[in-house]
C-alpha positions in Angstrom: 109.7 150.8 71.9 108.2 153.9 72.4 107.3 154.1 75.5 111.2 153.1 76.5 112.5 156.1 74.4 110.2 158.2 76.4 111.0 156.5 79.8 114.8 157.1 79.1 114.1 160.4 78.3 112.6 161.6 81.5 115.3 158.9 83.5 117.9 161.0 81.7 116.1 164.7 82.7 115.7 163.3 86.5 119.1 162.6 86.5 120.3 165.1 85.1 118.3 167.7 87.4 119.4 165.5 91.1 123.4 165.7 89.2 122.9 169.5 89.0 121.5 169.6 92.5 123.7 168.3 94.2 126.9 169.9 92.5 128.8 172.1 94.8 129.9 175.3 94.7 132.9 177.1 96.1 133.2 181.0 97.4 136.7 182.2 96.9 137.5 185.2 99.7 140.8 186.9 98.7 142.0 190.3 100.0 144.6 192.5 97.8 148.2 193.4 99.6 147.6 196.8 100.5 149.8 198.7 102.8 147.4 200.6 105.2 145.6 198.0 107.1 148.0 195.2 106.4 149.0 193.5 109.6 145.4 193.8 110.4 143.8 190.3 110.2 139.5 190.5 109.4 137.5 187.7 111.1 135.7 186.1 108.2 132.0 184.8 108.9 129.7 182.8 106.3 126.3 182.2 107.4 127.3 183.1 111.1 130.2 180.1 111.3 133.9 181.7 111.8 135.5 180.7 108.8 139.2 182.2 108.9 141.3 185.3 110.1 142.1 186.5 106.4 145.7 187.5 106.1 147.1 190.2 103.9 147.8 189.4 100.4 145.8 185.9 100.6 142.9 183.8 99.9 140.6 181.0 101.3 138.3 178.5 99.2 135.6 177.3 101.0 132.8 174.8 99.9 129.3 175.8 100.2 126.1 174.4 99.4 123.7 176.1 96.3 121.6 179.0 97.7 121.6 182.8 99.5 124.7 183.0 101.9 125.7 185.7 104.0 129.6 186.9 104.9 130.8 188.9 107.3 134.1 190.4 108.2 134.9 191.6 111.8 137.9 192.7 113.7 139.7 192.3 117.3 140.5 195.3 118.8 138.7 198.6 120.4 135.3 197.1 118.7 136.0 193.4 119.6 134.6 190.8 117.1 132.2 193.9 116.1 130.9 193.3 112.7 132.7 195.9 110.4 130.9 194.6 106.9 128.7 192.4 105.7 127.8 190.5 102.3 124.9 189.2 101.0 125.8 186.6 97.7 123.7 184.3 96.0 125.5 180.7 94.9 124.2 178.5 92.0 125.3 174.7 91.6 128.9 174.3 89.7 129.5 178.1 89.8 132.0 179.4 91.7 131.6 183.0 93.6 134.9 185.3 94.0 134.8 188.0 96.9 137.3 190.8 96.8 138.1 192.5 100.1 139.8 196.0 100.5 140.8 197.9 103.4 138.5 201.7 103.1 140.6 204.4 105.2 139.4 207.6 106.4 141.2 210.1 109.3 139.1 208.1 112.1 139.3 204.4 111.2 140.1 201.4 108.6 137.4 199.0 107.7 137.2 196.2 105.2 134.8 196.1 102.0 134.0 193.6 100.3 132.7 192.8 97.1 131.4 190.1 94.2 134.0 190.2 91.1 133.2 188.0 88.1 135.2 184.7 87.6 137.9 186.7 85.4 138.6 189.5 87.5 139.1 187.2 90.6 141.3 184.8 88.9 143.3 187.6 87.6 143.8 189.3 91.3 144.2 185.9 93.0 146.8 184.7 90.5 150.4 185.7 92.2 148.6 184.8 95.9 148.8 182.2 98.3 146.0 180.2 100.3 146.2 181.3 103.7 147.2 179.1 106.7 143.9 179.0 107.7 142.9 176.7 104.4 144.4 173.9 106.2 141.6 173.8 108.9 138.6 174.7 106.4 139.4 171.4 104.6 139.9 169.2 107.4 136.7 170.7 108.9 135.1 169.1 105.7 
């Protein structure tokens, strides 16, 4: 009897642990409507796959697997497909990872900047937005 308490025990741990492993996560990308910058569309990169041109006042969900992940934003233009800003974002298994990206001006040029927000503080600022058009293709590319 013992000895099936303690083999259900460590079948329930294992279990648990391969669950947990394998749970994905998803990176929400969103970028506020702001006026200077606005009918410019970023290029959005994770882990060196194009992932979406992120419009103006949207966002994209995008599954991804536990682990470090790096995203990227780049621009058409002058600078073509030149990498304006990166990210470097660490995802655990079940948690999901909010990016919040702004449009920096100075007198010379406009580039986007992007940071990590908590969970609240993205749901907040994604509330009154819409998934971009581009979400149709990230979840048929699934």
């Amino acid at each position: 009897m013992r000895q099936t308490l303690i083999l259900a025990i460590i079948l329930c741990t294992f279990l648990s642990f391969t669950k947990k492993q394998n749970q994905q996560s998803y990176v929400y990308i969103f970028r506020d409507g702001q006026y200077f910058g606005a009918l410019s569309n970023y290029s959005i990169w994770i882990d060196g796959k194009k992932v979406c041109k992120l419009s103006n006042g949207k966002y994209i969900q995008y599954a991804i697997a536990p682990g470090k992940h790096e995203i990227e934003a780049k621009v058409g233009g002058v600078g073509i497909m030149k990498k304006q800003t990166s990210l470097e974002f660490e995802t655990t298994a079940g948690k999901d990872n909010f990016i919040a990206c702004t449009i920096k001006t100075s007198i010379t040029r406009q580039r986007m900047e992007m940071i990590e927000v908590v969970e609240s503080a993205g749901k907040k600022a994604m509330k009154d937005m819409k998934p971009d058009n581009c979400q149709e293709n990230i979840e048929s590319d699934k």
